[in-house]
VOPAGU-2260 file (C-alpha; in pm, 1 decimal, decimal comma):
REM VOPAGU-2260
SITE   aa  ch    i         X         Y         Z
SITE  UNK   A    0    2941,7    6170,3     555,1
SITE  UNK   A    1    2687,7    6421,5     491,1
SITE  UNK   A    2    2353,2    6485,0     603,2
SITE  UNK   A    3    2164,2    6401,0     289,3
SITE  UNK   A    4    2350,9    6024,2     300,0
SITE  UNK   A    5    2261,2    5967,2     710,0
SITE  UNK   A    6    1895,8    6086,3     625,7
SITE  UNK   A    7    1880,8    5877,4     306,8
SITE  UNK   A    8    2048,7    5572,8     587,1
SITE  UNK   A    9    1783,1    5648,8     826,0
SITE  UNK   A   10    1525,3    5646,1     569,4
SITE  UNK   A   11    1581,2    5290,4     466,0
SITE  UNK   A   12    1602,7    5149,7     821,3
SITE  UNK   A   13    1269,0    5360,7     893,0
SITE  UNK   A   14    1081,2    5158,1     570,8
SITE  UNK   A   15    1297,4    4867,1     598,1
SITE  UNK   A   16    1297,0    4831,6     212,3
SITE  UNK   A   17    1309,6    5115,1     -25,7
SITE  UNK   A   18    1256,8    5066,8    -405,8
SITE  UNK   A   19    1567,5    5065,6    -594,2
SITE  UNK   A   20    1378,8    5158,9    -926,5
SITE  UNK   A   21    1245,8    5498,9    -742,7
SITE  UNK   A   22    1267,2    5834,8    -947,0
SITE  UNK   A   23    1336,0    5992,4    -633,5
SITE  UNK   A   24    1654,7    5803,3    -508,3
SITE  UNK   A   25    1905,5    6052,6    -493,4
SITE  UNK   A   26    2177,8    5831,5    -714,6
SITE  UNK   A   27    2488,1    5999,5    -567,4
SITE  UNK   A   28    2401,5    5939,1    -188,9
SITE  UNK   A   29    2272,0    5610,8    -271,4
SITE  UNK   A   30    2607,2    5495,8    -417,5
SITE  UNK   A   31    2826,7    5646,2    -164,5
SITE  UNK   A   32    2647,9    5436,2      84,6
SITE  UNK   A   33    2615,2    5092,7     -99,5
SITE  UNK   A   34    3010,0    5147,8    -185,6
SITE  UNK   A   35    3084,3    5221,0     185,0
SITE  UNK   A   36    2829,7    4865,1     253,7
SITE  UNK   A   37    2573,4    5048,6     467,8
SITE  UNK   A   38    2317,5    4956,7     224,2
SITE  UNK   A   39    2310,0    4653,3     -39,1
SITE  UNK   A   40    2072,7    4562,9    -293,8
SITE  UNK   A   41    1791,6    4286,6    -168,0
SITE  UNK   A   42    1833,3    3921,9    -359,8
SITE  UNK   A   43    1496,4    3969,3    -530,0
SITE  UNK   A   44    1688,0    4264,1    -700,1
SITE  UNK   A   45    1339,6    4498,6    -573,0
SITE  UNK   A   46    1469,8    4684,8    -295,4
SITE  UNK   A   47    1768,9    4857,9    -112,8
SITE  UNK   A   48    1815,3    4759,9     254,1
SITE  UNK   A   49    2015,1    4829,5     525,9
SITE  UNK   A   50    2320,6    4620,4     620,4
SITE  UNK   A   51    2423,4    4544,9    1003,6
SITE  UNK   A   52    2720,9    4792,7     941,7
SITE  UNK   A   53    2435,5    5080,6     857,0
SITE  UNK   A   54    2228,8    4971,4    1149,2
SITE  UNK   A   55    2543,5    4971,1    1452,4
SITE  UNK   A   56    2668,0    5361,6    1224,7
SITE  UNK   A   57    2296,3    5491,4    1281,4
SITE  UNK   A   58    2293,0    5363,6    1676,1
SITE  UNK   A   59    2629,5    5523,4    1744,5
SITE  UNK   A   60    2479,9    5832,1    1664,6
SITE  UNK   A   61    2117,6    5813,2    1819,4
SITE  UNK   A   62    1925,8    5629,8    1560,6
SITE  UNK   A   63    1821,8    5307,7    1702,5
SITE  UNK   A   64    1596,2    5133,6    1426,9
SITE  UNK   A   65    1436,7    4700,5    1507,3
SITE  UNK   A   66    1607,0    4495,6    1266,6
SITE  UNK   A   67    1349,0    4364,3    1072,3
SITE  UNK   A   68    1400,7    3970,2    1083,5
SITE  UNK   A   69    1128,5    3862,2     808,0
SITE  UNK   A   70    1300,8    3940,3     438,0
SITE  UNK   A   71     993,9    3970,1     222,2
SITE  UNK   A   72    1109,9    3819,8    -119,5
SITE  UNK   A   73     775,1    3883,7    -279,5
SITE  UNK   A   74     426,9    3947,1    -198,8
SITE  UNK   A   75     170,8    4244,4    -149,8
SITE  UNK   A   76     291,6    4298,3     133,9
SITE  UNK   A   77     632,6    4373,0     -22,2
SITE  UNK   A   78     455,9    4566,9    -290,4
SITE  UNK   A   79     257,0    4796,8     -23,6
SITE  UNK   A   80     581,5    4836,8     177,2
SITE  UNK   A   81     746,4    5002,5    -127,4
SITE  UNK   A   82     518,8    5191,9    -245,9
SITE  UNK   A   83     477,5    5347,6      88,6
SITE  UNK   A   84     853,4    5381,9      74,7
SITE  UNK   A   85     869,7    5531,8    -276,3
SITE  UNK   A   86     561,2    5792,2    -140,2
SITE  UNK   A   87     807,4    5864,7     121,8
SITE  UNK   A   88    1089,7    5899,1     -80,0
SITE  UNK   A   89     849,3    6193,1    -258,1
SITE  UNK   A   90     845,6    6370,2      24,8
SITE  UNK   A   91    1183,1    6292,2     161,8
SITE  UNK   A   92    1266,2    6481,2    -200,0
SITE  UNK   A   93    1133,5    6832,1     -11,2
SITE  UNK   A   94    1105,0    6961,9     337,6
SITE  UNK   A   95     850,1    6727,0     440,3
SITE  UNK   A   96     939,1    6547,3     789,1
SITE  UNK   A   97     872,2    6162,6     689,0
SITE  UNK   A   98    1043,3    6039,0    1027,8
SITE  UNK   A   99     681,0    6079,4    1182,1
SITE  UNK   A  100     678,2    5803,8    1446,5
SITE  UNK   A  101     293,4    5985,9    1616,1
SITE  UNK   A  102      61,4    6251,9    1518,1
SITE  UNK   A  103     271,5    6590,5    1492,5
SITE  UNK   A  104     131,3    6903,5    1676,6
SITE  UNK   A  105     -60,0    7160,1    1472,0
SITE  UNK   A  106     317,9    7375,0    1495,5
SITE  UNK   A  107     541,8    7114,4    1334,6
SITE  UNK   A  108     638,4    7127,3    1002,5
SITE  UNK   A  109     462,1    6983,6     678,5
SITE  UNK   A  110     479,1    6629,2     809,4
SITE  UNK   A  111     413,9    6253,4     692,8
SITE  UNK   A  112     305,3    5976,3     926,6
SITE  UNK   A  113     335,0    5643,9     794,2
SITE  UNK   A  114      53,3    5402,3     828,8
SITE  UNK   A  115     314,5    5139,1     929,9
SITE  UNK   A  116     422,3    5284,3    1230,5
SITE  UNK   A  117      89,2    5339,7    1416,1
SITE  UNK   A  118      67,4    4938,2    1294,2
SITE  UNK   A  119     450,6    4866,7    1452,7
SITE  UNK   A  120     296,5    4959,6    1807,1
SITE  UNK   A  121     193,7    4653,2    1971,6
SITE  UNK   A  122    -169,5    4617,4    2121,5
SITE  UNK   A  123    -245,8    4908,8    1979,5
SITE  UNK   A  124    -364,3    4999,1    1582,1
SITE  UNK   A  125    -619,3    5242,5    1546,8
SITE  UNK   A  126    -614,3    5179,4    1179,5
SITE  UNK   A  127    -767,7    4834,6    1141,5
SITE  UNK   A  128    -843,9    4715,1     770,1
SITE  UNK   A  129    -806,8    5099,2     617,3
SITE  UNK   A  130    -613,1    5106,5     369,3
SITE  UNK   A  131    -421,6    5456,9     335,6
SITE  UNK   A  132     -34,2    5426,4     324,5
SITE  UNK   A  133       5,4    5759,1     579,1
SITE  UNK   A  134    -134,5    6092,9     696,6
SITE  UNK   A  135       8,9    6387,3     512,2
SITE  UNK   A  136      15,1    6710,1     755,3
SITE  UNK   A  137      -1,5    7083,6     726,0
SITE  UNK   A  138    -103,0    7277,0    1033,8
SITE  UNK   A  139    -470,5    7269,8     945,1
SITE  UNK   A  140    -557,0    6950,6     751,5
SITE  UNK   A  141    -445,9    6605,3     787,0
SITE  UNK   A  142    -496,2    6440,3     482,4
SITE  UNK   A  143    -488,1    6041,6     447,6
SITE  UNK   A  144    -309,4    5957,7     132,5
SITE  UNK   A  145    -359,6    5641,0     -85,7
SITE  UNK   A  146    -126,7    5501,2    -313,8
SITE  UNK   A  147    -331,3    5388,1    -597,0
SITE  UNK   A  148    -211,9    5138,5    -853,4
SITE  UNK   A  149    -303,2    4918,2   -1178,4
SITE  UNK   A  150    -390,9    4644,5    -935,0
SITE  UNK   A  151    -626,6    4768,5    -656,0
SITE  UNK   A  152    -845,9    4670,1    -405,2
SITE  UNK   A  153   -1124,1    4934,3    -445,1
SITE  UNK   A  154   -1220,4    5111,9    -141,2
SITE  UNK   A  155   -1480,5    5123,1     166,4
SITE  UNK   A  156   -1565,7    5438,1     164,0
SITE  UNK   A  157   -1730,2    5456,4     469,8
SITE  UNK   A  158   -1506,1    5261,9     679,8
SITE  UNK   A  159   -1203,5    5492,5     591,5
SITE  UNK   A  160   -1378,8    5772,8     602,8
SITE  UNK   A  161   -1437,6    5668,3    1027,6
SITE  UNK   A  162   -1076,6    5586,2    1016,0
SITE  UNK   A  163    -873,5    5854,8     896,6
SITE  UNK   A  164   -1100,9    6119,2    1048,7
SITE  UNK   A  165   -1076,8    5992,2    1405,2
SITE  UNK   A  166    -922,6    6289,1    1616,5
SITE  UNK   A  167    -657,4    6073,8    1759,0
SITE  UNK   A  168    -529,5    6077,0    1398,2
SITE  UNK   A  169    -614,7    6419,6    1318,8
SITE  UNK   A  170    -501,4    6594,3    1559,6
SITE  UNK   A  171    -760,4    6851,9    1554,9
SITE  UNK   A  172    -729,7    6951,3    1189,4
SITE  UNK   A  173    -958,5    6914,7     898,9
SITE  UNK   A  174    -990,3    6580,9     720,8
SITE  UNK   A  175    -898,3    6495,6     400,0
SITE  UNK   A  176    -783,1    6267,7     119,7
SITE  UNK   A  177    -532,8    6240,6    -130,0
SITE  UNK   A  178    -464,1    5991,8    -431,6
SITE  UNK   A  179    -150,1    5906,5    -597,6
SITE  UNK   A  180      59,0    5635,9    -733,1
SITE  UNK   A  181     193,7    5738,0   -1105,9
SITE  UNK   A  182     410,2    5978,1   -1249,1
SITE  UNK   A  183      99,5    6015,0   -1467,7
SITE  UNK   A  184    -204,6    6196,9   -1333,0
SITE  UNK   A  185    -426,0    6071,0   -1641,1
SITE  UNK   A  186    -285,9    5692,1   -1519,2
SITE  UNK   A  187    -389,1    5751,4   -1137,1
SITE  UNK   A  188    -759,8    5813,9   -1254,1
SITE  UNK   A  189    -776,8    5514,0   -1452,1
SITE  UNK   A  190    -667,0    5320,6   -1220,2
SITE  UNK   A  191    -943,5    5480,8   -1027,2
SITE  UNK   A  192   -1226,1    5451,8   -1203,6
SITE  UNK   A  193   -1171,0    4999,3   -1135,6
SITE  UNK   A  194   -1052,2    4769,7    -964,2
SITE  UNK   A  195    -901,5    4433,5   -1002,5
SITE  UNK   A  196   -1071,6    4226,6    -753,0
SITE  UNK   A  197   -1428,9    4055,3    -675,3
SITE  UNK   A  198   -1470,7    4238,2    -327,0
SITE  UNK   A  199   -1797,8    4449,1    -215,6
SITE  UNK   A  200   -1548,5    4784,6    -218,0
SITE  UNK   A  201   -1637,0    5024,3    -481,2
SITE  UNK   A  202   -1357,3    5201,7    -746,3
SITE  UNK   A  203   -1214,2    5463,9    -586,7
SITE  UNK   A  204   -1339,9    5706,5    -824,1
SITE  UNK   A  205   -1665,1    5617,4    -704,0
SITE  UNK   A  206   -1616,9    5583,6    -359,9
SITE  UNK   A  207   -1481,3    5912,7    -318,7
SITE  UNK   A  208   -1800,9    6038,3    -369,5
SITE  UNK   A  209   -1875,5    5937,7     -13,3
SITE  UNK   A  210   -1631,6    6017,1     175,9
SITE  UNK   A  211   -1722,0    6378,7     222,4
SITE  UNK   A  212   -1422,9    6562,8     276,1
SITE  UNK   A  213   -1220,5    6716,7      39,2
SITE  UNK   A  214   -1058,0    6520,4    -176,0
SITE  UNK   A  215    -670,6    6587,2    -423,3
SITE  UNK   A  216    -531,6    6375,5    -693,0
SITE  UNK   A  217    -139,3    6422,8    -762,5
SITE  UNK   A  218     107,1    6269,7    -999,2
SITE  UNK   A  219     426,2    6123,4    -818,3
SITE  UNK   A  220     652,3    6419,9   -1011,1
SITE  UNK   A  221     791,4    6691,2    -987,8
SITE  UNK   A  222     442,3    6851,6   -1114,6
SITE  UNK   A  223     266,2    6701,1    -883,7
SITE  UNK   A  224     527,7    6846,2    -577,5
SITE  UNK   A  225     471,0    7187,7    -685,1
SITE  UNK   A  226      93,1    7089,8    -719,5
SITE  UNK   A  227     148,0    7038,7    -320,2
SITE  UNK   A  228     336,0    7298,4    -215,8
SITE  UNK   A  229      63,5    7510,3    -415,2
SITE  UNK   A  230    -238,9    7356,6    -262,0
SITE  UNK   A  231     -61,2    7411,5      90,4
SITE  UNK   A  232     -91,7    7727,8      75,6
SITE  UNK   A  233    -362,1    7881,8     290,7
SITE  UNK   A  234    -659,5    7992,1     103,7
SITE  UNK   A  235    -475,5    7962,8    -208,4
SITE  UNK   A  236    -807,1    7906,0    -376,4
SITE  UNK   A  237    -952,1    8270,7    -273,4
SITE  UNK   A  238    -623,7    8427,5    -326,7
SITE  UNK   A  239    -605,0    8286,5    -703,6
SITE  UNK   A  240    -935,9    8323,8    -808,6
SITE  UNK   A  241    -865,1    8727,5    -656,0
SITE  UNK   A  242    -599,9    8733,0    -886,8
SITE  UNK   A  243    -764,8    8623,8   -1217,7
SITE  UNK   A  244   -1049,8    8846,0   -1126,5
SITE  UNK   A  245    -875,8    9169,2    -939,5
SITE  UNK   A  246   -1157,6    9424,2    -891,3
SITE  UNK   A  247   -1445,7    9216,9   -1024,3
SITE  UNK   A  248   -1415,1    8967,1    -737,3
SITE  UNK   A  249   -1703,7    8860,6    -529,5
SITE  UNK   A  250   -1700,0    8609,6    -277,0
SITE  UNK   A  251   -1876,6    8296,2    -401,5
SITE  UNK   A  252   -2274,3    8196,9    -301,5
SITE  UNK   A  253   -2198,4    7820,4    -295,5
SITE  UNK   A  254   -1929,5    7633,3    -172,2
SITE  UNK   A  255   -1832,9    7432,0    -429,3
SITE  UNK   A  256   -1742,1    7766,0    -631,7
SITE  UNK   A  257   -1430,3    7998,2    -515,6
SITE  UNK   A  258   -1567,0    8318,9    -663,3
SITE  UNK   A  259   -1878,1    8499,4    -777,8
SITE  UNK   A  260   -1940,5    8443,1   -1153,3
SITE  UNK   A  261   -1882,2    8081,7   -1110,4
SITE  UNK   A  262   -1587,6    8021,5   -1069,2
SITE  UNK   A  263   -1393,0    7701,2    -934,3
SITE  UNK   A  264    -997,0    7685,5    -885,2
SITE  UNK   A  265    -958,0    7329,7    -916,3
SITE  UNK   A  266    -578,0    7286,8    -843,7
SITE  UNK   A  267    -685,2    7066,3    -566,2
SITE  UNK   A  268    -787,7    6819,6    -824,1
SITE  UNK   A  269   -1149,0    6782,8    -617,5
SITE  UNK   A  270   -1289,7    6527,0    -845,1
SITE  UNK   A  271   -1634,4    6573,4    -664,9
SITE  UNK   A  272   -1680,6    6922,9    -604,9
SITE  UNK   A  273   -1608,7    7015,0    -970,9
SITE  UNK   A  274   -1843,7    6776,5   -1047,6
SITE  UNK   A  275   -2101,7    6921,5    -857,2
SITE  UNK   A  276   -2025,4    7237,3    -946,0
SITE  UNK   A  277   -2086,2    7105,4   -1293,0
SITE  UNK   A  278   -2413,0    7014,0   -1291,9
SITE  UNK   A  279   -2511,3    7454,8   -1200,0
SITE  UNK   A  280   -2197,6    7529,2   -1498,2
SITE  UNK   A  281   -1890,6    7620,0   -1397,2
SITE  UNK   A  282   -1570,0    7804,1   -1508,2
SITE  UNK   A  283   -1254,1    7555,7   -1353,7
SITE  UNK   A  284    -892,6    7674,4   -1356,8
SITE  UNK   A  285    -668,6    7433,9   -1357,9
SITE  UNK   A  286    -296,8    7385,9   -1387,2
SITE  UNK   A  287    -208,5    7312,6   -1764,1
SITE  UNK   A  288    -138,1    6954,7   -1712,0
SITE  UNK   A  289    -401,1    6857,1   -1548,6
SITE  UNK   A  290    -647,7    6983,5   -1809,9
SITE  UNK   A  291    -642,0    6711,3   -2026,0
SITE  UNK   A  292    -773,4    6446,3   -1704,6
SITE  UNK   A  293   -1067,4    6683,6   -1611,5
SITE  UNK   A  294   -1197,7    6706,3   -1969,7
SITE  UNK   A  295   -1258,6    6334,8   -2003,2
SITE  UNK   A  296   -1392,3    6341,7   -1680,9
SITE  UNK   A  297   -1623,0    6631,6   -1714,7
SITE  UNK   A  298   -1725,4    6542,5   -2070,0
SITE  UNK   A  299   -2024,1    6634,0   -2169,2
SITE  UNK   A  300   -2090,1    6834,5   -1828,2
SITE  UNK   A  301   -2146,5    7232,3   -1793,0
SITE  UNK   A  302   -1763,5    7328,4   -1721,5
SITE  UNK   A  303   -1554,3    7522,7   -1906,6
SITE  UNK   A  304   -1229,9    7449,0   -1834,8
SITE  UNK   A  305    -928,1    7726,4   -1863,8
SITE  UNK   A  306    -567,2    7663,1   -1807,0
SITE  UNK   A  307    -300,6    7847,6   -1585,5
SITE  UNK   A  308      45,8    7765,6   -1611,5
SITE  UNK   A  309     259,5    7612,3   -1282,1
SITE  UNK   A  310     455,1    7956,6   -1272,0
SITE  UNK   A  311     149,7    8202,4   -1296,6
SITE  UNK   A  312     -26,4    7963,1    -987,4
SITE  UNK   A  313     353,8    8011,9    -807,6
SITE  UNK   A  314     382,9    8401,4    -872,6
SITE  UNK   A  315      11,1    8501,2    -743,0
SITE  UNK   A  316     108,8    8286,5    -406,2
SITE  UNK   A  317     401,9    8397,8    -388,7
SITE  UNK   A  318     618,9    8080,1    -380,0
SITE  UNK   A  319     963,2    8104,4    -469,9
SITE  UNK   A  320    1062,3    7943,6    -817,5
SITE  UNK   A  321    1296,2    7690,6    -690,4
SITE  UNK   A  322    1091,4    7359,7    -528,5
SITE  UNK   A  323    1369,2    7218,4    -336,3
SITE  UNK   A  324    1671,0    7386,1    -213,7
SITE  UNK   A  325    1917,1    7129,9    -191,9
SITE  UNK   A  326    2210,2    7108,2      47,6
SITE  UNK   A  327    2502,4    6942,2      78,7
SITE  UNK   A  328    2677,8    6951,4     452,3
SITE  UNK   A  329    2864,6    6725,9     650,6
SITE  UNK   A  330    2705,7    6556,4     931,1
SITE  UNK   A  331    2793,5    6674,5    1242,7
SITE  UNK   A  332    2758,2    6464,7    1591,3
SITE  UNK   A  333    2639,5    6613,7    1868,2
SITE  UNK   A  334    2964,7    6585,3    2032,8
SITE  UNK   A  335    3032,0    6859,5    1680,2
SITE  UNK   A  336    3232,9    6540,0    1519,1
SITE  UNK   A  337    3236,5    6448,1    1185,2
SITE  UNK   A  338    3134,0    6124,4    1091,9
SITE  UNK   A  339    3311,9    5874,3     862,6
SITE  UNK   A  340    3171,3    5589,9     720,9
SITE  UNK   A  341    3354,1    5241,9     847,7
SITE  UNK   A  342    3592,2    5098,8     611,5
């Protein structure tokens, strides 16, 4: 077996269910293991699962996973369970850790804690009623990230806002929020601007007004990965906006601009701030996809928008061209065995 197929095994026994209609499934791995029976297709034809014969192959090597004894066959909770699996699966795609099981320490590596596993610990969930599917972190900003679909709830600003910036979920770093949910960026902010139910909670497009923190929209894509890795990237803002400007940069009087002149790099997809900035005028550069969202958004408003393209972004941070570098190994034990699947 290789690594890719035991992390793809341990992935499904972490979520329980993963989508089986997820862009990011790596096919190949996922066959190998539902030929070999480690995984098998749910009944309501929804999700993958692990089988008993996955579970007793994970424990023999050190992965010991609760067998979760309540099949969902339909439900929201089934529907928020994979699509916190398929935002998972995202990450899982790149070097993001997803096997969080606490808050990571500022040196670990980009890392995803799932909102379900501070709710698996018993007499104890600091999250309450909020409704973000996991903390995304970097060393300096822990960012609570919402899956946002057709069919939402709306959000409480305020009450998420005390949630996901409490410092036992921070660890120390900046807050912040993302939004995702569609391969679609345009599609996420629709979905945004309503919602489809009769509570007090405002759309999220308008509650994010009041969350103040800094705020990112991102397509579930390969776009919206390299948007990521891009927005990662320390003061990727200054160093951009020093690179479209060279010797006629200045830093910026306000902060809701990144450069004298008026200038705003809105890779970030800061909803707010570039609305702000909007209301003094306000030059925004943006990758070339995500123009067309902004303009409908900023309609009307004193920003003139100007497109870069995903490899000019990549080449003035320095990022390498490839997004993930994919491996194929064998698994090794730690008694340096190879590991067979059971026949």
């Amino acid at each position: 077996m290789t690594d890719a197929e035991i992390s793809l095994l341990r992935l499904c026994a972490w979520c329980k269910d993963l989508p089986n209609d997820s862009a990011f499934l790596n096919t190949k791995d996922l066959g190998s293991l539902l030929l070999t029976k480690l995984l098998y297709y749910s009944r309501n034809g929804q999700s993958i699962r692990l089988t008993d014969n996955g579970r007793e192959l994970l424990q023999s090597i050190g992965y010991v996973y609760e067998k979760d004894n309540t099949v969902r066959s339909v439900g929201t909770r089934l529907t928020k369970r994979l699509n916190t699996s398929n935002l998972m699966l995202f990450f899982f795609g790149g070097k993001t850790d997803v096997f969080c099981s606490s808050v990571p320490d500022r040196n670990s590596p980009l890392s995803f804690l799932p909102s379900f596993a501070l709710r698996r610990e018993k007499n104890k969930n600091p999250l309450g009623t909020a409704r973000f599917n996991g903390m995304l972190y970097t060393k300096n900003t822990a960012r609570a990230v919402y899956y946002i679909t057709e069919e939402n709830d709306g959000l409480y600003p305020e009450a998420e806002r005390n949630t996901f910036t409490m410092n036992i979920l921070t660890g120390g770093r900046k807050s912040a929020a993302a939004f995702t949910g569609d391969k679609s960026l345009e599609r996420i902010i629709e979905y945004s601007a309503r919602k489809t139910t009769n509570s007090r909670a405002l759309p999220v497009l308008t509650g994010i007004r009041r969350l103040d923190c800094p705020v990112t929209f991102f397509p579930l894509s390969q776009a919206g990965a390299r948007q990521m890795r891009i927005i990662s990237v320390r003061d990727h803002r200054r160093i951009i906006a020093e690179n479209i400007l060279k010797a006629k940069y200045k830093p910026p009087e306000k902060n809701y601009y990144d450069a004298a002149e008026k200038i705003l790099i809105g890779i970030d997809m800061d909803i707010p701030r570039m609305e702000t900035a909007a209301e003094y005028g306000v030059h925004i550069f943006l990758l070339d996809w995500q123009v067309n969202a902004v303009k409908e958004i900023l309609r009307g408003k004193r920003a003139v928008l100007h497109p870069l393209t995903t490899e000019t972004a990549e080449e003035m941070l320095r990022l390498p061209s490839e997004l993930y570098v994919k491996e194929t190994k064998p698994y090794i034990t730690e008694k340096g065995e190879f590991l067979s699947a059971p026949i």
